[in-house]
PAKOLKE-627140 format. One record per residue (C-alpha): chain; y, x, z negated. Coordinates in steps of 0.001 Angstrom, whole numbers, plus 500000, padded with zeros to 6 digits. Layout:
N
+--------+--------+--------+--------+
! cadena !      Y !      X !      Z !
+--------+--------+--------+--------+
!      A !      Y !      X !      Z !
...
+--------+--------+--------+--------+
This chain:
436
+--------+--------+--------+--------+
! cadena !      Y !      X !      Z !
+--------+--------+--------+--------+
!      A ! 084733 ! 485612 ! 195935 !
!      A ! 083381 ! 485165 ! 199665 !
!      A ! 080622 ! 486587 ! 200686 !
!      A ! 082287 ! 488507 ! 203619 !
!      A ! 084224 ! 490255 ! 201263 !
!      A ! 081157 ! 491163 ! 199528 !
!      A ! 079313 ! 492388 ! 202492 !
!      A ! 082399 ! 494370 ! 203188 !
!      A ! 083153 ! 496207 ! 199590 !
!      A ! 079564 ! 496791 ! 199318 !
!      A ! 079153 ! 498451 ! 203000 !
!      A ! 082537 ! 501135 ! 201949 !
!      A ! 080484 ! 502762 ! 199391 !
!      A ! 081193 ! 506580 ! 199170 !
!      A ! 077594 ! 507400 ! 198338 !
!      A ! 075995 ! 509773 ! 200636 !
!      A ! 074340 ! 508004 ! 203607 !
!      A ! 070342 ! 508534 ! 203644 !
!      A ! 068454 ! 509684 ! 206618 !
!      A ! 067878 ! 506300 ! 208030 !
!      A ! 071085 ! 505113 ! 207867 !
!      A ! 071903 ! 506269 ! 211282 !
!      A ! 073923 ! 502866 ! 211821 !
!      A ! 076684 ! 504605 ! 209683 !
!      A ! 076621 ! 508066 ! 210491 !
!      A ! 079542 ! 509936 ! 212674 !
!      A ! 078947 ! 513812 ! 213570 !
!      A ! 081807 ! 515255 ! 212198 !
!      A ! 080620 ! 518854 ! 213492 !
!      A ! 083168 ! 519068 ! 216035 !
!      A ! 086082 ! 518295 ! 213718 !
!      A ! 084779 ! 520441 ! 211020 !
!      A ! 084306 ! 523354 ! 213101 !
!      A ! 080600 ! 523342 ! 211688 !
!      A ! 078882 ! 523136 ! 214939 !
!      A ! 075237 ! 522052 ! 214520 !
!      A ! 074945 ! 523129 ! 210618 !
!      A ! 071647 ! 520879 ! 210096 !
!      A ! 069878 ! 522330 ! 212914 !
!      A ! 070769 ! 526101 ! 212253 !
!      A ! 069278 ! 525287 ! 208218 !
!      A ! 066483 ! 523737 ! 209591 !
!      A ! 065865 ! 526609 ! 212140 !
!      A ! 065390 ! 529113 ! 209312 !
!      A ! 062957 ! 527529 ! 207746 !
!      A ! 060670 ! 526562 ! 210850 !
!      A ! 060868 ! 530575 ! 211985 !
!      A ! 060443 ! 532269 ! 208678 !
!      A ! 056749 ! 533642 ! 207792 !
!      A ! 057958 ! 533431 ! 203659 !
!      A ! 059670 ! 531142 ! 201706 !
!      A ! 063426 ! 531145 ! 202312 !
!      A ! 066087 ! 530595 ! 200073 !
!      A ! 069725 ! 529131 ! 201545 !
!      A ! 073019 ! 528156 ! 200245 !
!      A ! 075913 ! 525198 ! 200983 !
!      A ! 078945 ! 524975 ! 199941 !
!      A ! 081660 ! 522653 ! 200604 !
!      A ! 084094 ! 520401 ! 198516 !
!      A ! 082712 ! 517633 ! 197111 !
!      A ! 083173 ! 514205 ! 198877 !
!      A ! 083183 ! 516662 ! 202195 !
!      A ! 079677 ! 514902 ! 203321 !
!      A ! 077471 ! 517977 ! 202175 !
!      A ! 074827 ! 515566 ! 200808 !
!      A ! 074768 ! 513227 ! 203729 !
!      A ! 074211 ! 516054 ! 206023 !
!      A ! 071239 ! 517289 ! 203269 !
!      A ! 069775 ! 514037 ! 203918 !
!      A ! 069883 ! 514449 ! 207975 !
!      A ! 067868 ! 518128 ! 207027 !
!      A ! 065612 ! 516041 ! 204955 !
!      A ! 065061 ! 513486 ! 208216 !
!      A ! 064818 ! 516360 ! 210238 !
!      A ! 062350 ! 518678 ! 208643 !
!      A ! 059825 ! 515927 ! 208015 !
!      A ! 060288 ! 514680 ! 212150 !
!      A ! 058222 ! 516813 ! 214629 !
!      A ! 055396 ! 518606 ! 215037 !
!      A ! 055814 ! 520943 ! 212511 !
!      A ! 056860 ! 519119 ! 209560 !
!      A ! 058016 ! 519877 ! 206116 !
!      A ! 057238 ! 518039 ! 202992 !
!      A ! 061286 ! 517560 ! 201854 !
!      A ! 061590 ! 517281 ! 198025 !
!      A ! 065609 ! 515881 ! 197981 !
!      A ! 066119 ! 517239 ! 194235 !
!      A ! 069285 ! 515231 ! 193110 !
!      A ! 070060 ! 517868 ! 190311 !
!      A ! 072638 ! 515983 ! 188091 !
!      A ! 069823 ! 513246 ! 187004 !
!      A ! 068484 ! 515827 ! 184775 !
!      A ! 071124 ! 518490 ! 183928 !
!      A ! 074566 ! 518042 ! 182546 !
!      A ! 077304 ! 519712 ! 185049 !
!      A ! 079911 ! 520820 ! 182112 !
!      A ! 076475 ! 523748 ! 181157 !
!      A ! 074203 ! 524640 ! 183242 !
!      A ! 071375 ! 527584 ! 183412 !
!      A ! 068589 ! 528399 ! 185340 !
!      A ! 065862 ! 526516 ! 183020 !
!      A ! 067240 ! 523332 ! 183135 !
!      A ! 067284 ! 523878 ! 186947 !
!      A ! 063653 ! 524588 ! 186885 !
!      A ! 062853 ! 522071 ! 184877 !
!      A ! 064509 ! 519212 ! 187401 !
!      A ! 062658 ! 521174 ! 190484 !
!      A ! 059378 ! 520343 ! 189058 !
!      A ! 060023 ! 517208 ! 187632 !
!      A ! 061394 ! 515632 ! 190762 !
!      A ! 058573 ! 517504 ! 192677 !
!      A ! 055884 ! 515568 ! 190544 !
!      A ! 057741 ! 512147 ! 190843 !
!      A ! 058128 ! 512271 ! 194761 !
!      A ! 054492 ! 513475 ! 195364 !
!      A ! 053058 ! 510598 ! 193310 !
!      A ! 055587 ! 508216 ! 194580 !
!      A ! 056004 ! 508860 ! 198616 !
!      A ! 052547 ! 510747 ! 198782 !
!      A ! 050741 ! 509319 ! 196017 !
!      A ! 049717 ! 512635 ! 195116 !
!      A ! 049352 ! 513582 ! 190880 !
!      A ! 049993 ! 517444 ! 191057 !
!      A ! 048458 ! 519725 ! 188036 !
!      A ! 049873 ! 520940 ! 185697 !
!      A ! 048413 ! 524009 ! 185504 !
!      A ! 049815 ! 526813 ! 183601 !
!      A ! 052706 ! 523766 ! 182186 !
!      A ! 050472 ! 522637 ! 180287 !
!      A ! 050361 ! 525889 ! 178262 !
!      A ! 054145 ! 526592 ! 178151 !
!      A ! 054230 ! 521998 ! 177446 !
!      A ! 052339 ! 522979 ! 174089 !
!      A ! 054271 ! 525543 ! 173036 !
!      A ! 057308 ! 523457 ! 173559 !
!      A ! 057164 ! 520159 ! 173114 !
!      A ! 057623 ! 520168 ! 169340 !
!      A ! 060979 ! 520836 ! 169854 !
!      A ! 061284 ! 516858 ! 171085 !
!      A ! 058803 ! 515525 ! 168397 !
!      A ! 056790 ! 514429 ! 171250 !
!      A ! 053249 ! 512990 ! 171443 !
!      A ! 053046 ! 513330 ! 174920 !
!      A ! 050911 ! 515126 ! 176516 !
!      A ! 050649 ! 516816 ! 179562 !
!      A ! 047751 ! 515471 ! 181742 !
!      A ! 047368 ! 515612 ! 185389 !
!      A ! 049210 ! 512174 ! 185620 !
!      A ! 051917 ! 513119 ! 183391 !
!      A ! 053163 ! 516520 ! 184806 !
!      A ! 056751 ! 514532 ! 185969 !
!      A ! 056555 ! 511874 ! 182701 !
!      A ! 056432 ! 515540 ! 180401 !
!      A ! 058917 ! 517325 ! 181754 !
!      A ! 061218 ! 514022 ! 182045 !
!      A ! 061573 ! 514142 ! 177908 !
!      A ! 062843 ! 517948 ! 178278 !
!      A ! 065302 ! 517067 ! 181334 !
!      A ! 066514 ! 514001 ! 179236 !
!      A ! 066752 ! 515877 ! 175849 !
!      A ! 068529 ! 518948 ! 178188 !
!      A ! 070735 ! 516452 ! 179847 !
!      A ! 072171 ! 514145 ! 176308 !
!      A ! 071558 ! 516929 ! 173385 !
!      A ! 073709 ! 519605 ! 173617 !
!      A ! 072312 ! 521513 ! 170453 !
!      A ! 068751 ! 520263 ! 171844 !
!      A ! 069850 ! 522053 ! 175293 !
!      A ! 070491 ! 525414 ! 173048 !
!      A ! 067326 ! 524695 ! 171392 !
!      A ! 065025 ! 524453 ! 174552 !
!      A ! 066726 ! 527182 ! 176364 !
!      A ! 066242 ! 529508 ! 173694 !
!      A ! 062725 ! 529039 ! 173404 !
!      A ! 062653 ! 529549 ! 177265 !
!      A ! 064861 ! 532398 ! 178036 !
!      A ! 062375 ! 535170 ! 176876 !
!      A ! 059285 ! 533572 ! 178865 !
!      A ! 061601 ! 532966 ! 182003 !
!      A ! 059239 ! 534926 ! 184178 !
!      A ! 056645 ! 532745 ! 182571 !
!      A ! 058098 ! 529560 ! 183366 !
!      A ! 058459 ! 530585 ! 187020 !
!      A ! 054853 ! 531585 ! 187951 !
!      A ! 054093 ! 527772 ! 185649 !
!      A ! 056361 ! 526148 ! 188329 !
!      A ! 054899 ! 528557 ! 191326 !
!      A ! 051100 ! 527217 ! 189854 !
!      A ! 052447 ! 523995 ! 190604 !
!      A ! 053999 ! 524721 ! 193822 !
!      A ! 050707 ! 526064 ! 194843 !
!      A ! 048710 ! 523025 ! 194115 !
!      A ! 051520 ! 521439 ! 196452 !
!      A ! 051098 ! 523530 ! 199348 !
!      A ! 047134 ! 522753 ! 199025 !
!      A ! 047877 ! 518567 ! 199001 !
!      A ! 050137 ! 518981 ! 202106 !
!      A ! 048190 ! 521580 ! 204127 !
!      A ! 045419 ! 518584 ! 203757 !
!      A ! 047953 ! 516229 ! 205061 !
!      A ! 048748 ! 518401 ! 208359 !
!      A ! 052314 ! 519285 ! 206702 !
!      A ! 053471 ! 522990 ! 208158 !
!      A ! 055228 ! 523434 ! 204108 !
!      A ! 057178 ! 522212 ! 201495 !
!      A ! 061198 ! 522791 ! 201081 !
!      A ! 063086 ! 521315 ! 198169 !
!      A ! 066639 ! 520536 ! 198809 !
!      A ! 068938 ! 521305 ! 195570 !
!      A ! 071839 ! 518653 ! 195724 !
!      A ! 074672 ! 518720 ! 192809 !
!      A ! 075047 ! 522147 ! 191803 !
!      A ! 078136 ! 522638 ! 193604 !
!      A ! 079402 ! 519953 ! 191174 !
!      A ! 078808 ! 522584 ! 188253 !
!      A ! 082497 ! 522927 ! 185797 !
!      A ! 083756 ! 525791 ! 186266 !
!      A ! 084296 ! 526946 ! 182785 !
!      A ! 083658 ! 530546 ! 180788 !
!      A ! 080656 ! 531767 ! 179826 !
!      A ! 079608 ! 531721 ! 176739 !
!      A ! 078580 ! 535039 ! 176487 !
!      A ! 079264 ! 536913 ! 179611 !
!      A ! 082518 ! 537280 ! 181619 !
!      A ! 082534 ! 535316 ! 184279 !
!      A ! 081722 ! 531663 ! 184866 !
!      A ! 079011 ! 529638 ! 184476 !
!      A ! 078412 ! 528976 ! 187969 !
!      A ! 079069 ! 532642 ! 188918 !
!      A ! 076611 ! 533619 ! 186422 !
!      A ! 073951 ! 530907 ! 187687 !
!      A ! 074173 ! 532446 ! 191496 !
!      A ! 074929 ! 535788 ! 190782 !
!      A ! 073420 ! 537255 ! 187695 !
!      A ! 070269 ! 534491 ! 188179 !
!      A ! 069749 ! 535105 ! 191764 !
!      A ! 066464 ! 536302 ! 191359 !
!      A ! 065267 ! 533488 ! 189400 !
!      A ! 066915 ! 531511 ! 191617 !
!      A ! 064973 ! 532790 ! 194892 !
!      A ! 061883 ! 533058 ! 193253 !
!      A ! 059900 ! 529767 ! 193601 !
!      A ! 057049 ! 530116 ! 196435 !
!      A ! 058507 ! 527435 ! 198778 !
!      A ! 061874 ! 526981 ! 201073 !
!      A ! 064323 ! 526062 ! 199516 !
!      A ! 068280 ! 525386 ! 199395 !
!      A ! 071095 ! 525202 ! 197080 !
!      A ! 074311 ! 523166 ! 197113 !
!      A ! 076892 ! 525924 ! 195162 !
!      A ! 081063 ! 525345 ! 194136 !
!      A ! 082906 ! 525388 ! 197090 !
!      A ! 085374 ! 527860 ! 194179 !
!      A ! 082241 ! 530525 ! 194549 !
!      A ! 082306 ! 530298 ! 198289 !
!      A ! 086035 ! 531531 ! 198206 !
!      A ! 086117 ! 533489 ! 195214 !
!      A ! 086306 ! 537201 ! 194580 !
!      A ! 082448 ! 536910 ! 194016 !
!      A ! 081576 ! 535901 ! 197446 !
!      A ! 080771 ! 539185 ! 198741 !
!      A ! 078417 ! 539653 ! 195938 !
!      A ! 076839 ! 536287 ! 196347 !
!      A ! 076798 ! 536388 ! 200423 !
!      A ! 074522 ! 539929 ! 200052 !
!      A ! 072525 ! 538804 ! 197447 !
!      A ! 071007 ! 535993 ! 199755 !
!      A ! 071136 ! 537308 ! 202870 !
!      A ! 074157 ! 535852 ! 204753 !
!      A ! 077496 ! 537236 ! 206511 !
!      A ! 079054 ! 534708 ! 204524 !
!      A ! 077690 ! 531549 ! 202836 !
!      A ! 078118 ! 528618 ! 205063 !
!      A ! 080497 ! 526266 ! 204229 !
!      A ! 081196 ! 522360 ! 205144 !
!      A ! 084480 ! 521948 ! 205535 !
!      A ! 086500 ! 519310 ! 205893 !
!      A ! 087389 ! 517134 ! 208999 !
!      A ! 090812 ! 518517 ! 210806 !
!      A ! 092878 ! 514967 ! 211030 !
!      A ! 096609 ! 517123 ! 211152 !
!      A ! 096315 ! 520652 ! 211870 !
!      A ! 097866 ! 523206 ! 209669 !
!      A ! 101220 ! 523088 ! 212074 !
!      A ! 101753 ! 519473 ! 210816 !
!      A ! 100571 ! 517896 ! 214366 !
!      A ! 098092 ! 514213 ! 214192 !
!      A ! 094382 ! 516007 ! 215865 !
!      A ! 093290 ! 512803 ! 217464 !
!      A ! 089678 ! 513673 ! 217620 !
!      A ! 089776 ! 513994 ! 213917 !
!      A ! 091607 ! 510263 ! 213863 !
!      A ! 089119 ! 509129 ! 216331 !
!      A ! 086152 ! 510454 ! 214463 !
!      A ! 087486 ! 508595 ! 210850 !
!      A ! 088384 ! 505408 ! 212901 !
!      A ! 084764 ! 505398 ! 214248 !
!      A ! 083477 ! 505545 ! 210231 !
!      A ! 085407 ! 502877 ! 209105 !
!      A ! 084556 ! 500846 ! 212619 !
!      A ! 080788 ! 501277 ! 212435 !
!      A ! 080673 ! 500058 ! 208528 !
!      A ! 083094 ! 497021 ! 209185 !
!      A ! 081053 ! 496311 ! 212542 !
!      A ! 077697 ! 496218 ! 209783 !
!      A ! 079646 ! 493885 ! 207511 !
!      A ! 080094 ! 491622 ! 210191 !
!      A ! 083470 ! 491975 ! 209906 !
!      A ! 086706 ! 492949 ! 212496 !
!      A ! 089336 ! 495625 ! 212418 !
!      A ! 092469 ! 493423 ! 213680 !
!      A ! 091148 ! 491255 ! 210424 !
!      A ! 090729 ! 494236 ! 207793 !
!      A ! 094047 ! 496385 ! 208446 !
!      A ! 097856 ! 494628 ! 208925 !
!      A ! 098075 ! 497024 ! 211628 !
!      A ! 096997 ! 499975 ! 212956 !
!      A ! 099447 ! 502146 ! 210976 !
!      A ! 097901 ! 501188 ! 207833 !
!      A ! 094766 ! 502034 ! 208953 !
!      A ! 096149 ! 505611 ! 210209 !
!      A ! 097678 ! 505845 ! 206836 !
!      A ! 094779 ! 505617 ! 204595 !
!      A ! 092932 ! 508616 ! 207573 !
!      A ! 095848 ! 510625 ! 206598 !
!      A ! 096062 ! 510600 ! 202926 !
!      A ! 092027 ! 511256 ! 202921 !
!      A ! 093185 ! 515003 ! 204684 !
!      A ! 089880 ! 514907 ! 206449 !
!      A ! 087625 ! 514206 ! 203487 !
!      A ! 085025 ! 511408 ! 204477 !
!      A ! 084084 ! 510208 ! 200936 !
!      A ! 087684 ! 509967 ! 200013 !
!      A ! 088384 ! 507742 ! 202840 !
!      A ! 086161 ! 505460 ! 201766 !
!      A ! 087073 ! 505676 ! 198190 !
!      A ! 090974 ! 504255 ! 199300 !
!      A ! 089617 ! 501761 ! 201301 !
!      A ! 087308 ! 500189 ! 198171 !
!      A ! 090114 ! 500773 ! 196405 !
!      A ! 092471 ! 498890 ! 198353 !
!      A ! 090443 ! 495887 ! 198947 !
!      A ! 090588 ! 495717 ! 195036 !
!      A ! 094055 ! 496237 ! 195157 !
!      A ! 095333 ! 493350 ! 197388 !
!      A ! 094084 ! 490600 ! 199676 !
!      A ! 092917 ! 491486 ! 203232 !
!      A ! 094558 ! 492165 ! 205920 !
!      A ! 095279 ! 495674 ! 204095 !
!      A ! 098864 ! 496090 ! 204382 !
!      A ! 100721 ! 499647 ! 203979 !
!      A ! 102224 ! 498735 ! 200051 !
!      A ! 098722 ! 498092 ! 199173 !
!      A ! 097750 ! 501812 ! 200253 !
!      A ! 100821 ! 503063 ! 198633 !
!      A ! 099772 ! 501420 ! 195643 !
!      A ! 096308 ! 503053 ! 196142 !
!      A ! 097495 ! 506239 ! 196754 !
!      A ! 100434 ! 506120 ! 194067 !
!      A ! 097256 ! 505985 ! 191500 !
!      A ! 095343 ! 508649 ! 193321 !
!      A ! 098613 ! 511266 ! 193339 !
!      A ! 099088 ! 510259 ! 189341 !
!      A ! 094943 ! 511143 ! 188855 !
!      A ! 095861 ! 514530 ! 191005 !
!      A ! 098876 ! 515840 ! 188609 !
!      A ! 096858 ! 515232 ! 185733 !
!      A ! 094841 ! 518373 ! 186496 !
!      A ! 097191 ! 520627 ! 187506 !
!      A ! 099193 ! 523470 ! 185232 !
!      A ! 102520 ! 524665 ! 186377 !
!      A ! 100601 ! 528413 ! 187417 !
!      A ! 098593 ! 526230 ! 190282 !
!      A ! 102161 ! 525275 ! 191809 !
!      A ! 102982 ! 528903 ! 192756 !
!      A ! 099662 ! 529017 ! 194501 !
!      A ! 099851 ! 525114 ! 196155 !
!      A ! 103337 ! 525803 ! 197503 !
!      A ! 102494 ! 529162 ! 198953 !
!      A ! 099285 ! 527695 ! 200283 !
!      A ! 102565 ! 525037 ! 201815 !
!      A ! 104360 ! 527046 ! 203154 !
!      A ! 101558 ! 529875 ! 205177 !
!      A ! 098203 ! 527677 ! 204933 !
!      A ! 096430 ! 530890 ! 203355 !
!      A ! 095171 ! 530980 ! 200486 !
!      A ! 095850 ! 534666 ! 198793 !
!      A ! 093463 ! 535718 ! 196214 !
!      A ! 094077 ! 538725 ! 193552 !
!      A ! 092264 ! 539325 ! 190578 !
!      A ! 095130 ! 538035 ! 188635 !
!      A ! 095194 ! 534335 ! 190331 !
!      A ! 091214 ! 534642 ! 191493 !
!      A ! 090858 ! 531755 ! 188568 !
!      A ! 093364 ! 529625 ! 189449 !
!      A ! 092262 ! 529507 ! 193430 !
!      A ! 088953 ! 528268 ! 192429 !
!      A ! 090512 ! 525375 ! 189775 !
!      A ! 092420 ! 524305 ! 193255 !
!      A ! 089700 ! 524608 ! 195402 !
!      A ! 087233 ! 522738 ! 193028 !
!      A ! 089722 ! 519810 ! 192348 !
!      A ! 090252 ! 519294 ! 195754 !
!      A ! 094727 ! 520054 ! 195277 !
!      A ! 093608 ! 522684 ! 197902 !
!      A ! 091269 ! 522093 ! 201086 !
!      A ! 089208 ! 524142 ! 203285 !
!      A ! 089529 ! 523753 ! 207138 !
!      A ! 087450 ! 525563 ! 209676 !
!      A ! 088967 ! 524530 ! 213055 !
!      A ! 090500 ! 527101 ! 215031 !
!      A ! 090183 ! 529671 ! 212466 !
!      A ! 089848 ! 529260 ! 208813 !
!      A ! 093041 ! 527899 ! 207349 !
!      A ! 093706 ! 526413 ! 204190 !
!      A ! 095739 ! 522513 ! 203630 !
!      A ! 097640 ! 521162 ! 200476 !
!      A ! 096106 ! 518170 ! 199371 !
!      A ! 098245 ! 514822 ! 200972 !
!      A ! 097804 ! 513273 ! 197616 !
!      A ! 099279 ! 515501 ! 195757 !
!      A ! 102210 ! 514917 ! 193688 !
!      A ! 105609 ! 516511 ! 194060 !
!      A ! 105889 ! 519842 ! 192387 !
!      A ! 107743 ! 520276 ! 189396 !
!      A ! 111373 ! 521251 ! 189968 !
!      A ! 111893 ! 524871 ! 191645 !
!      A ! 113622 ! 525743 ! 188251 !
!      A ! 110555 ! 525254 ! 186667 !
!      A ! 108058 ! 527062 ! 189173 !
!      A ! 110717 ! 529931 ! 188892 !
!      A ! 110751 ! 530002 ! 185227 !
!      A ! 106720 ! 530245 ! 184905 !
!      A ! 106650 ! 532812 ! 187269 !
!      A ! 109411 ! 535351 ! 185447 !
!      A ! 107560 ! 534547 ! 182582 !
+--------+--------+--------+--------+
């Protein structure tokens, strides 16, 4: 294998693009219809006299985390800057269960590492090391919880929380009826934090919450409602109670859900803001050439880094329009078919190599649909709203999480089928289910 096609599989790689990759980066806010969503995050944390405590939703692949990153870059530039914890959630939890102390439990951890690693900074453990002793039987550990050891402590709960499902029911159990506990343990710690930085000329400390919108949306176990409604919702105030800024992906299904009310007054907002995904057809079927323009200009700037040319990578520029159009706007899945079809066939990409590509992505699509999402995805076809009742309230979210439905902000909020999804099932079928 050449190393030019090397250099060029490894630049098309759909993880998010950290602050300093500015090489790579494309502002998507005028084709989202999210007009200058870093700066107006940032903003509330640089006026506010308290901590704060923000949401972000968005599908996932939709470029939520690489514009987290850009907040991270931007509240740590300036005069007044912000120690940025980037808390990359799904290292220590597992996203099929989730509660609020496994979330605490990655805040601090991750706190502790970055401070000793970008700061070289040990924080105490303070009032940890209490709860640590009363706890760490429950791993057979021997560890224990000095000043140095504060992230190396809480790293055998995340990984026990994260690969042990009955250890998971264990821990949590232990911790549900100290909760408050727990919280003023973590707030000790923050504390100590805010001292370090204030010595360091930093205005604060935010931590940035990244993964939680990738939560399954399943039952709860012993409430009614899901598991992610019940973690924003009915935990809110654990949630919001840390003594720093801080901010939350959440499911993109919550956002849009018969909850949202609830969730939007619980923490302050109109309505949550949302990233939503690039316009590249508009929902009367016709090509919106900035949104073409803005996806050419991704895949441009990351060939141009490989050292490689566009008249070299595509057979023409249909194919290349091709692969923009079956992404419908979403930047990570753009770059997903392109990886994929450089695996697929030899360069120049040709346009049966991307139907090949996409043929596999439409097959991966029908896999998680029922024939009760059809009603809703052709409906969503035919009007490009998306109708929620209590009865279907369920089913919307399933689309919205999976991505068969996406979320469009331009002109008005609107709502696209998926261009890689399948073919319904036969209108005998759909009509069938729904006399049922």
């Amino acid at each position: 294998m050449s190393d030019a096609l090397k250099r060029i599989y490894q630049v098309f790689d759909p993880a998010p693009l950290s602050a300093d990759e500015t090489d790579l980066y494309v502002d998507l806010d005028a084709v989202r219809g999210s007009s200058g969503l870093v700066k107006k995050l940032a903003q509330i944390i640089r006026l506010s006299d308290k901590p704060t405590c923000q949401l972000l939703a968005g599908h996932r692949g939709s470029g939520k985390s690489t514009e987290l990153r850009r907040l991270q870059g931007e509240l740590e530039s300036g005069k007044e800057k912000f120690f940025t914890v980037f808390c990359e959630v799904l290292e220590d939890i597992e996203p099929n269960d989730v509660d609020f102390p496994d979330v605490l439990i990655a805040i601090v951890r991750q706190m502790a590492d970055q401070f000793r690693k970008r700061l070289s900074i040990s924080l105490k453990p303070g009032y940890f090391k209490q709860r640590w002793e009363e706890l760490k039987n429950l791993l057979a550990s021997e560890v224990d919880l000095t000043e140095a050891e504060l992230g190396v402590g809480l790293a055998k709960f995340s990984a026990a929380i994260k690969s042990s499902p009955n250890t998971r029911l264990e821990i949590r159990k232990n911790l549900e009826p100290g909760t408050d506990s727990w919280i003023d343990a973590a707030n000790d710690v923050i504390s100590d934090a805010a001292l370090e930085l204030s010595k360091k000329n930093y205005a604060g400390l935010a931590i940035i919450v990244d993964g939680l919108d990738k939560m399954t949306l399943r039952p709860h176990p012993k409430v009614g409602c899901s598991t992610a409604e019940y973690l924003f919702a009915e935990r809110h105030a654990q949630l919001t109670a840390f003594s720093c800024h801080l901010i939350y992906t959440m499911p993109i299904a919550l956002a849009y859900s018969c909850r949202e009310r609830d969730i939007a007054n619980l923490y302050g907002y109109t309505a949550p803001p949302v990233v939503p995904m690039t316009m590249v057809f508009g929902a009367t079927g016709k090509k919106n050439k900035a949104g073409f323009d803005k996806f050419t200009d991704l895949i441009r700037k990351r060939l141009q880094k490989a050292g490689a040319e566009e008249k070299d990578f595509f057979k023409n520029n249909a194919t290349r329009d091709k692969i923009i159009e079956y992404s419908g706007g979403q930047p990570r899945e753009l770059i997903t078919l392109i990886r994929d079809s450089i695996i697929e066939g030899p360069l120049p990409i040709t346009s049966s190599t991307v139907e090949k590509v996409a043929k596999k992505a439409r097959h991966a699509y029908a896999r998680q649909l029922r024939l009760e999402h059809w009603q809703i995805v052709e409906q969503v076809r035919k009007d490009h709203a998306l109708r929620r009742n209590e009865e279907n309230d369920r089913l919307c979210m399933e689309l919205l999480d999976n991505r068969a439905i996406l979320q469009y902000e331009n002109g008005g909020e609107w709502y696209g089928v998926n261009p890689l999804l399948p073919s319904p099932p036969s209108s005998k079928k759909l009509k069938n289910e729904r006399t049922r």
